[in-house]
ROKOL-491706 format. One record per atom (N, C-alpha, C, O): atom name; y, z, x. Coordinates in steps of 0.05 Angstrom, whole numbers. Layout:
@atome->CA | Y->Y | Z->Z | X->X
...
***
This chain:
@atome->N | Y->1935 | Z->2059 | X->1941
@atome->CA | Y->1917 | Z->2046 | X->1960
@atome->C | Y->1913 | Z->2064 | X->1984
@atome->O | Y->1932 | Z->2077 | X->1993
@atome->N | Y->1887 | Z->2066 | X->1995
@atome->CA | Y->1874 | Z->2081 | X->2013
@atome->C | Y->1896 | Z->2074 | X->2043
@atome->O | Y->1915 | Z->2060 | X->2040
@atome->N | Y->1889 | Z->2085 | X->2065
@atome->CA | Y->1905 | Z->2070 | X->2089
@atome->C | Y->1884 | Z->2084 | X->2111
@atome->O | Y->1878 | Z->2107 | X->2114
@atome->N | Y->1874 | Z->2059 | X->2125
@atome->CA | Y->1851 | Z->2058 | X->2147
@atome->C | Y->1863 | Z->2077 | X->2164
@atome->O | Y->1887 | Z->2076 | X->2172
@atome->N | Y->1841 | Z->2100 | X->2169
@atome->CA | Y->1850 | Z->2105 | X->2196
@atome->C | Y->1840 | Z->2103 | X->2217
@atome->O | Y->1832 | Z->2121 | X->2232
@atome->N | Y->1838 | Z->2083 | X->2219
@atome->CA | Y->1833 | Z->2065 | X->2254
@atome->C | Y->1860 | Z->2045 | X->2257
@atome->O | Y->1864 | Z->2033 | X->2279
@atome->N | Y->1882 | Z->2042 | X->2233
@atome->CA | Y->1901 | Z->2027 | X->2242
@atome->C | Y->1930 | Z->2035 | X->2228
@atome->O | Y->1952 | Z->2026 | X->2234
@atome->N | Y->1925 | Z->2052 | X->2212
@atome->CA | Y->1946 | Z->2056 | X->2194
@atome->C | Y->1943 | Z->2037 | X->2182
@atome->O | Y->1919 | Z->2037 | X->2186
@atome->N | Y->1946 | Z->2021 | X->2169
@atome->CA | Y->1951 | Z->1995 | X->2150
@atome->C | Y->1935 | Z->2006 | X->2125
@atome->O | Y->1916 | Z->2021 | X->2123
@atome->N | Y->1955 | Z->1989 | X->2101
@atome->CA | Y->1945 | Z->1989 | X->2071
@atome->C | Y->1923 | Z->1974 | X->2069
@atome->O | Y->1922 | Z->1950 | X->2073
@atome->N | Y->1899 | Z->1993 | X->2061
@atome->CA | Y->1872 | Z->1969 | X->2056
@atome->C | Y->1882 | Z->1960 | X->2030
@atome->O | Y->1900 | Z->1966 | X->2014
@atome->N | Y->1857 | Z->1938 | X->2032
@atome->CA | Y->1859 | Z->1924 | X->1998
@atome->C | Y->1843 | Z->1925 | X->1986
@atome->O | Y->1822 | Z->1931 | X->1998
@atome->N | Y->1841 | Z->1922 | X->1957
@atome->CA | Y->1816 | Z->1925 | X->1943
@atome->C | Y->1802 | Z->1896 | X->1949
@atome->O | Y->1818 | Z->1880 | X->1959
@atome->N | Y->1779 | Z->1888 | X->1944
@atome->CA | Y->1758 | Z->1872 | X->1956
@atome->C | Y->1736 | Z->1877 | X->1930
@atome->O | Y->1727 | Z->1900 | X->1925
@atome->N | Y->1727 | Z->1849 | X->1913
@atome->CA | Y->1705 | Z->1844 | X->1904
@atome->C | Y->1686 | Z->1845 | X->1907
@atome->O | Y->1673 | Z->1827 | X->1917
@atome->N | Y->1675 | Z->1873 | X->1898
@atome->CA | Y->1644 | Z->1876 | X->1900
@atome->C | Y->1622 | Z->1850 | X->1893
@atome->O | Y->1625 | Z->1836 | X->1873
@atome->N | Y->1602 | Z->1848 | X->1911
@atome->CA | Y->1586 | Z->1825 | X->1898
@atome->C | Y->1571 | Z->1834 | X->1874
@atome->O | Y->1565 | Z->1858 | X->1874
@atome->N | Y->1562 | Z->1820 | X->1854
@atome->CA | Y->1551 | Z->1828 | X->1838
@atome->C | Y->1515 | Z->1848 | X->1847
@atome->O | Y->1503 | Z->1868 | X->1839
@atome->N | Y->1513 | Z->1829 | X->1865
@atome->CA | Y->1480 | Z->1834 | X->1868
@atome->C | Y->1475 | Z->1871 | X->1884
@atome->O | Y->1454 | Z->1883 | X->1887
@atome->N | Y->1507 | Z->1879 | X->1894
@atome->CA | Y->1505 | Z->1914 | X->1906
@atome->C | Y->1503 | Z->1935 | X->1883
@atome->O | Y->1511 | Z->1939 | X->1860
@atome->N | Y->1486 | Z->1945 | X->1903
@atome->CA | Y->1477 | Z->1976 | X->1879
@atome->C | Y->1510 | Z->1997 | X->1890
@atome->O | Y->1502 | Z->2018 | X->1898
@atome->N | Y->1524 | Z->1996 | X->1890
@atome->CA | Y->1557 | Z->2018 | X->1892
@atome->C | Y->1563 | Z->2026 | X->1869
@atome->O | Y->1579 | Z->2045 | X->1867
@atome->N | Y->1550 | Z->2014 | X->1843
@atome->CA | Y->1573 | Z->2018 | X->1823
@atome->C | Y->1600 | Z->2024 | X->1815
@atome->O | Y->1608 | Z->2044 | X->1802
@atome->N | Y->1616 | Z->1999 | X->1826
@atome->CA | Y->1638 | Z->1992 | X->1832
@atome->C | Y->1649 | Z->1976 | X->1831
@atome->O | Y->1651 | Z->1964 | X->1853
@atome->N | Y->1662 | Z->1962 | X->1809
@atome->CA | Y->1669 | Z->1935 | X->1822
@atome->C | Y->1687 | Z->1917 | X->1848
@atome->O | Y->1688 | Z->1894 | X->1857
@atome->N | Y->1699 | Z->1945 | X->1853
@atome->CA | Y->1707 | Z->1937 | X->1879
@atome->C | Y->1702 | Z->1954 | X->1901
@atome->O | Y->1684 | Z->1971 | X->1896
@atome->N | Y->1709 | Z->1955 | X->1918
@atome->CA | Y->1711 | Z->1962 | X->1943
@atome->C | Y->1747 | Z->1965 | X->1956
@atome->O | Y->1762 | Z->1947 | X->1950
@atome->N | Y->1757 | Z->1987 | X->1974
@atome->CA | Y->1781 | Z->1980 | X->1994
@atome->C | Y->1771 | Z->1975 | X->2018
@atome->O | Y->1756 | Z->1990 | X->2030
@atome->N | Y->1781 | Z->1951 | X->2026
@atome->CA | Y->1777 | Z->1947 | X->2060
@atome->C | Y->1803 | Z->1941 | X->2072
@atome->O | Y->1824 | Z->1936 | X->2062
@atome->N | Y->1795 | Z->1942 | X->2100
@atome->CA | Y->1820 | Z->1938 | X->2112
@atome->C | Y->1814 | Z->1904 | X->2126
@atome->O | Y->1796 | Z->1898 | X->2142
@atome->N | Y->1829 | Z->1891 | X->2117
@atome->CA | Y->1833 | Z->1866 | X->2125
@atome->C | Y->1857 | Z->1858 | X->2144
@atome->O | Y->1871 | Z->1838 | X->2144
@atome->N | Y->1858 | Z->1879 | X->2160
@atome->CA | Y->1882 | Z->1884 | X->2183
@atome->C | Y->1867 | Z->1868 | X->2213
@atome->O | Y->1851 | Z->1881 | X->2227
@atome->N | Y->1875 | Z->1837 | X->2220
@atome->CA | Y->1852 | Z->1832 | X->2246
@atome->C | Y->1860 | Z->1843 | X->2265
@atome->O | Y->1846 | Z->1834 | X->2284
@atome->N | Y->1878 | Z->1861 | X->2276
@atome->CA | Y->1885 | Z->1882 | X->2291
@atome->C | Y->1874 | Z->1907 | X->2291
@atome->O | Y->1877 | Z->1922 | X->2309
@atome->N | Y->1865 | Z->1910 | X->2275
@atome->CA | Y->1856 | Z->1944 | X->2268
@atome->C | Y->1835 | Z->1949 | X->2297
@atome->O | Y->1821 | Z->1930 | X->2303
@atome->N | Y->1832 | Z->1971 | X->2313
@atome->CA | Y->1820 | Z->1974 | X->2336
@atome->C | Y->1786 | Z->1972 | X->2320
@atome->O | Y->1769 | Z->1957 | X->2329
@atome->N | Y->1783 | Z->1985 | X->2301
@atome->CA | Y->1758 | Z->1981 | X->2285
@atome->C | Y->1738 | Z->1955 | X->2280
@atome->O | Y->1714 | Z->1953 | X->2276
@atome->N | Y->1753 | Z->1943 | X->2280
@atome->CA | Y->1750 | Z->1907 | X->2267
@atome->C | Y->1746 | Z->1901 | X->2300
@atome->O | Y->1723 | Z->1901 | X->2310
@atome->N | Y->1771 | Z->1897 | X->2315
@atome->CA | Y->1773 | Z->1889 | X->2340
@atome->C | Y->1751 | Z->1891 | X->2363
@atome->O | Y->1744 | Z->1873 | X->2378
@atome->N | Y->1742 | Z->1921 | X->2363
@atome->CA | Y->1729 | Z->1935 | X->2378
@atome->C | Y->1695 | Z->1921 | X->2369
@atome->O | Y->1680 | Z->1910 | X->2385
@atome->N | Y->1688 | Z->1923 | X->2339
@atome->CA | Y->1668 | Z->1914 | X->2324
@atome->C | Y->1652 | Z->1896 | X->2341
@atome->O | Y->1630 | Z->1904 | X->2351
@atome->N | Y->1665 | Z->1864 | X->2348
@atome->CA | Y->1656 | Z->1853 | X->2364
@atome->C | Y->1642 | Z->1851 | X->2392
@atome->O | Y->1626 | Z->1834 | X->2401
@atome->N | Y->1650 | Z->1866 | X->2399
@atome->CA | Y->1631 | Z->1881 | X->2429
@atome->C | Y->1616 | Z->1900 | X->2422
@atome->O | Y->1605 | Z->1910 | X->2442
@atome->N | Y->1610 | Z->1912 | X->2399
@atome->CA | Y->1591 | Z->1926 | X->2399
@atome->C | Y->1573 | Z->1924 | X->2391
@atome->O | Y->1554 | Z->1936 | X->2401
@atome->N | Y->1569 | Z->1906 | X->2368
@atome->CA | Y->1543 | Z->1886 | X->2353
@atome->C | Y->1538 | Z->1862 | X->2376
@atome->O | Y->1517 | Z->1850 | X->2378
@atome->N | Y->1550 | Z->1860 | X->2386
@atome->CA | Y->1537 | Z->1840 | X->2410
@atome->C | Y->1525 | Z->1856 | X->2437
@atome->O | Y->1510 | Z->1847 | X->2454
@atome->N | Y->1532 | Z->1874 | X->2437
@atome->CA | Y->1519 | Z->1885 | X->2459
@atome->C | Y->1487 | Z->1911 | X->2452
@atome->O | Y->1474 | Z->1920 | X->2470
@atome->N | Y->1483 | Z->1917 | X->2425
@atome->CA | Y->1474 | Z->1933 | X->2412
@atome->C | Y->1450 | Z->1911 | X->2396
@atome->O | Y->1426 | Z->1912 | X->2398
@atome->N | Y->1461 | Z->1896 | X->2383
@atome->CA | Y->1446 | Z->1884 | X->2366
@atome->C | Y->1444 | Z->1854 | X->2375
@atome->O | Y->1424 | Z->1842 | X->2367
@atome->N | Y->1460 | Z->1840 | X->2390
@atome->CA | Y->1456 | Z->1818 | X->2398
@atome->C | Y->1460 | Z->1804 | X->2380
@atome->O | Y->1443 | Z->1787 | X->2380
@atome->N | Y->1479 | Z->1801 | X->2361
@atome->CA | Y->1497 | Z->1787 | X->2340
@atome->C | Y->1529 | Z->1780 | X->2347
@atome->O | Y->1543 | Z->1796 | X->2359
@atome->N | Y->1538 | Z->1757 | X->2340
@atome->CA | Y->1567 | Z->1749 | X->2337
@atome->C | Y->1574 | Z->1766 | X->2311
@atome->O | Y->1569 | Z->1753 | X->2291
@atome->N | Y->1583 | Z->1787 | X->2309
@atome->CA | Y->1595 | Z->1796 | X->2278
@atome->C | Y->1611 | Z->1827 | X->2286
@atome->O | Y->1613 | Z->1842 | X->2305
@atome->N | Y->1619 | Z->1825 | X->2263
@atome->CA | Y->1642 | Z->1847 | X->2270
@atome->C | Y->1641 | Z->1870 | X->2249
@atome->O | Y->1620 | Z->1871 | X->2237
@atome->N | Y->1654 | Z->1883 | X->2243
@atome->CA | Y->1654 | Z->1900 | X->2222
@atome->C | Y->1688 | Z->1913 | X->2204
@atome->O | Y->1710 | Z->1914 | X->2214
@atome->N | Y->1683 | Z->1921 | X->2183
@atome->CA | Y->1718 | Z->1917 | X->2173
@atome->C | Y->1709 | Z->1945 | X->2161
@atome->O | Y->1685 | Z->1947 | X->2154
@atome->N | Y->1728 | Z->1970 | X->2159
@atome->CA | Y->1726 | Z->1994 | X->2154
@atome->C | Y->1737 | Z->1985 | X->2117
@atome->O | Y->1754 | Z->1970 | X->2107
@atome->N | Y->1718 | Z->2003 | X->2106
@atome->CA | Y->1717 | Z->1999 | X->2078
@atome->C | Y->1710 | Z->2023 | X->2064
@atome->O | Y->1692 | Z->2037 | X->2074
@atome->N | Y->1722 | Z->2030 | X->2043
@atome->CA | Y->1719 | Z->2058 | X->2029
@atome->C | Y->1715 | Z->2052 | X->1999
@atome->O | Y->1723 | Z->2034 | X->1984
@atome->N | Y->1698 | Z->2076 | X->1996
@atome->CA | Y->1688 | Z->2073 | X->1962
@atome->C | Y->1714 | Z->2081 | X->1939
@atome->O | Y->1730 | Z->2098 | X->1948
@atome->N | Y->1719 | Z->2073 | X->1915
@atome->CA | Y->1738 | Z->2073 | X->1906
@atome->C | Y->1743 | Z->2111 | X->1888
@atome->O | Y->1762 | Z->2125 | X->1883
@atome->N | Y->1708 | Z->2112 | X->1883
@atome->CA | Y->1705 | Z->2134 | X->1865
@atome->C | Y->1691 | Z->2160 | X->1879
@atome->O | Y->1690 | Z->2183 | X->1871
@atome->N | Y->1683 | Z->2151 | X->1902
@atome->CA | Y->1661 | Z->2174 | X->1923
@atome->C | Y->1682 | Z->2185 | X->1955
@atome->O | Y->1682 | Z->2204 | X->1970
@atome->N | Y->1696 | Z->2162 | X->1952
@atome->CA | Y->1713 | Z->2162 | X->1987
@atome->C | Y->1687 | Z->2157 | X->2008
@atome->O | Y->1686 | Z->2158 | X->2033
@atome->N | Y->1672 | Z->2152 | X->1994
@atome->CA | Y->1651 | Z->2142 | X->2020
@atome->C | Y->1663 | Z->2120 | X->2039
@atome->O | Y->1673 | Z->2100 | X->2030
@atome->N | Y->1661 | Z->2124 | X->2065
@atome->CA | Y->1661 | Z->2099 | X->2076
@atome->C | Y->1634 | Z->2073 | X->2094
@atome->O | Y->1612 | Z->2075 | X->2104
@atome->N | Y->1645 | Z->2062 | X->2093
@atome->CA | Y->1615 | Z->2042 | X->2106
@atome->C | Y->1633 | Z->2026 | X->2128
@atome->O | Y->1657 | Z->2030 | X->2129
@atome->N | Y->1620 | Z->2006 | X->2146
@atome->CA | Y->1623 | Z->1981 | X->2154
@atome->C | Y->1615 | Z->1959 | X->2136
@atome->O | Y->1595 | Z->1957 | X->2122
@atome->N | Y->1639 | Z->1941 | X->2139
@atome->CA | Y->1628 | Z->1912 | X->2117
@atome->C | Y->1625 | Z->1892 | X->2140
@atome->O | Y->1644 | Z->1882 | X->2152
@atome->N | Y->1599 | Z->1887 | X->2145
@atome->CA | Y->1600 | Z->1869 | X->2170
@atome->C | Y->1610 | Z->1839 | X->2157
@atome->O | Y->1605 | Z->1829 | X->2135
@atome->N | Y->1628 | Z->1831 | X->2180
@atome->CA | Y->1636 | Z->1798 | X->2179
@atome->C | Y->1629 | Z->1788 | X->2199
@atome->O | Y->1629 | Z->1801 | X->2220
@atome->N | Y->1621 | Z->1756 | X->2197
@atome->CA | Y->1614 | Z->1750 | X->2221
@atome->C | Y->1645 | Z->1729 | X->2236
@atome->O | Y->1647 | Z->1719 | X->2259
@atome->N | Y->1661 | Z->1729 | X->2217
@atome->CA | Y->1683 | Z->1713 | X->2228
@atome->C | Y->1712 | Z->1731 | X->2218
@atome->O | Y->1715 | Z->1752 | X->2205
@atome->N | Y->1729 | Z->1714 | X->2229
@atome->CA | Y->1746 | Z->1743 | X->2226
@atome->C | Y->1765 | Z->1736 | X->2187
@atome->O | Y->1778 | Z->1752 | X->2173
@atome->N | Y->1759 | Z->1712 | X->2184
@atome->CA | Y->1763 | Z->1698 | X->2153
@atome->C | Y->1748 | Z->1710 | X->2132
@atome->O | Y->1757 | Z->1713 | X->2109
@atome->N | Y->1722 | Z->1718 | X->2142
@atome->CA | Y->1700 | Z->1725 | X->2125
@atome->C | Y->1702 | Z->1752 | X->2102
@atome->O | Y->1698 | Z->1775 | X->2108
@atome->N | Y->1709 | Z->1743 | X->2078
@atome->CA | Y->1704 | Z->1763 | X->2050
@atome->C | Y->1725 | Z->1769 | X->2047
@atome->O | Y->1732 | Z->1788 | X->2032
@atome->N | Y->1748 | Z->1749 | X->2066
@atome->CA | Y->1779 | Z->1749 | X->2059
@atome->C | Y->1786 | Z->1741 | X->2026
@atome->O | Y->1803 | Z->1751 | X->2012
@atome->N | Y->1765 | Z->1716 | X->2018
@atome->CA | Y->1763 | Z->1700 | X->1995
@atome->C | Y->1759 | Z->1728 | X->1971
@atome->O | Y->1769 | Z->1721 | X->1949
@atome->N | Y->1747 | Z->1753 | X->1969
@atome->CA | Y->1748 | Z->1769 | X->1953
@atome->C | Y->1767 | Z->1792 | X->1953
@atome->O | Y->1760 | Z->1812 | X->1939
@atome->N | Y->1791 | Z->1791 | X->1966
@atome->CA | Y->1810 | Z->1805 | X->1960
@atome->C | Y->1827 | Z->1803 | X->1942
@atome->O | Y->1848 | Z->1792 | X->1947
@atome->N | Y->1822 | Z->1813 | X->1922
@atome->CA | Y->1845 | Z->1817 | X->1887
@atome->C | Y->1861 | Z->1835 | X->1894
@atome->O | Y->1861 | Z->1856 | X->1907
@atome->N | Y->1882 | Z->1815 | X->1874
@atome->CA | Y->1910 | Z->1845 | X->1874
@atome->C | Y->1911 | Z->1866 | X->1860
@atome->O | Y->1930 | Z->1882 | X->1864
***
């Protein structure tokens, strides 16, 4: 397993939705609500975009790409984390 670096912590793998073009079925994110990444997220989509939402650092499993997975709560796409 990958390890965020905005927190150190073990990301997890995370269920791709069916309907994304990644070709992947999953995704690693970090589901750490400490991570300065996640934390920080929130003041910046609100002050930039004028949204309540946040963002969780996430990496591709086969590319190492990484993205933002925006959440808008801090629960949110917790429900697709497999072991």
């Amino acid at each position: 397993m990958p390890i965020c670096p905005y927190c150190q912590k073990k990301m997890d793998k995370w269920k791709s939705p069916p309907w994304t073009d990644w070709n992947t079925d999953f995704l690693f994110v970090c589901f750490n609500d400490d991570c300065p990444y996640f934390v920080k997220g929130w003041d910046w989509l609100r002050e930039h975009q004028n949204v309540h939402a946040s963002y969780r650092h996430s990496q591709h499993p086969k590319t190492g790409k990484t993205y933002p997975l925006v959440v808008n709560t801090k629960d949110a796409r917790k429900d697709g984390i497999i072991e």
